[in-house]
C-alpha positions, 0 to 999 in steps of 0.5 A, spaced: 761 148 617 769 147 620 771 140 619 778 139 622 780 131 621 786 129 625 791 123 622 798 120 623 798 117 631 799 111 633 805 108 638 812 110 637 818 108 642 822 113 646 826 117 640 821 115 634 819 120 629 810 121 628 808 125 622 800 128 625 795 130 619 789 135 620 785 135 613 781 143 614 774 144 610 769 149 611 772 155 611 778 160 608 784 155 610 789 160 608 787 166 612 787 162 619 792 161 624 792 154 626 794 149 631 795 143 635 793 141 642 795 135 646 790 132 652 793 126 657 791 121 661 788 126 667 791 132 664 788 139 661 789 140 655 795 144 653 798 148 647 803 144 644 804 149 637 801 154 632 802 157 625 799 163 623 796 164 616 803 167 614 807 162 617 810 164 624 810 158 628 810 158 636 811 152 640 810 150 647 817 150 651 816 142 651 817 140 645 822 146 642 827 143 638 823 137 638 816 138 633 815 142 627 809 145 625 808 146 617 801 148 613 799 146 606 795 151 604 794 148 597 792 141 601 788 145 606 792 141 611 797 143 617 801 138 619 805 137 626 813 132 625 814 129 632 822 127 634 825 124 639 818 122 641 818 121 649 813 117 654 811 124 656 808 126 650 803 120 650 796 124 649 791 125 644 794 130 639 787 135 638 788 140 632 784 146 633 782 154 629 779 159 631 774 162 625 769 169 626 764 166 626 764 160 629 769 160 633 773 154 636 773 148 632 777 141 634 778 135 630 776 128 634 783 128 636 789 121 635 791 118 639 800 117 640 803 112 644 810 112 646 812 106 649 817 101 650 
């Protein structure tokens, strides 16, 4: 079955840098877009950025400029760099496919603190 593993969250300060790993098993990794959503405190989950199984990468207007999606598709792993981290971008950072047949799949989520 779709396995998707999250790793890399943890605290940051206001301007660090956080790497996020998402480790994909269970299906074609290299034929499927995949992307990255964020859920914080009292908030609904949202689209932060996608890469698809050719490359184009999309981001939400909030992190432009500030995030880089990029996949390994040898390593079966799609990553999310984030800089100039801000307090607004404390979540937990969910990876996340869409594979016929299944459907939506997500990783249990990490957390990233960016605190003072």
């Amino acid at each position: 079955q779709v396995q998707l593993v999250e790793s890399g969250g943890g605290l940051a300060h206001p301007g660090g840098s956080l790497r996020l790993s998402c480790t994909a098993s269970g299906f074609t990794f290299s034929r499927f877009a995949m992307s990255w959503f964020r859920q914080a405190p009292g908030k609904q989950r949202e689209l932060v950025a996608t890469i698809t199984n050719q490359g184009t990468t999309n981001y939400a207007d909030s992190v432009t400029g500030r995030f880089t999606i990029s996949r390994d598709n040898a390593e079966k792993t799609v990553y999310l760099q984030m800089s100039s981290l801000k307090p607004e971008d404390t979540a937990v950072y969910f990876c996340h496919t869409n594979v016929y047949p299944t459907g939506d799949n997500w990783g249990n989520g990490t957390l990233v603190t960016v605190s003072s």
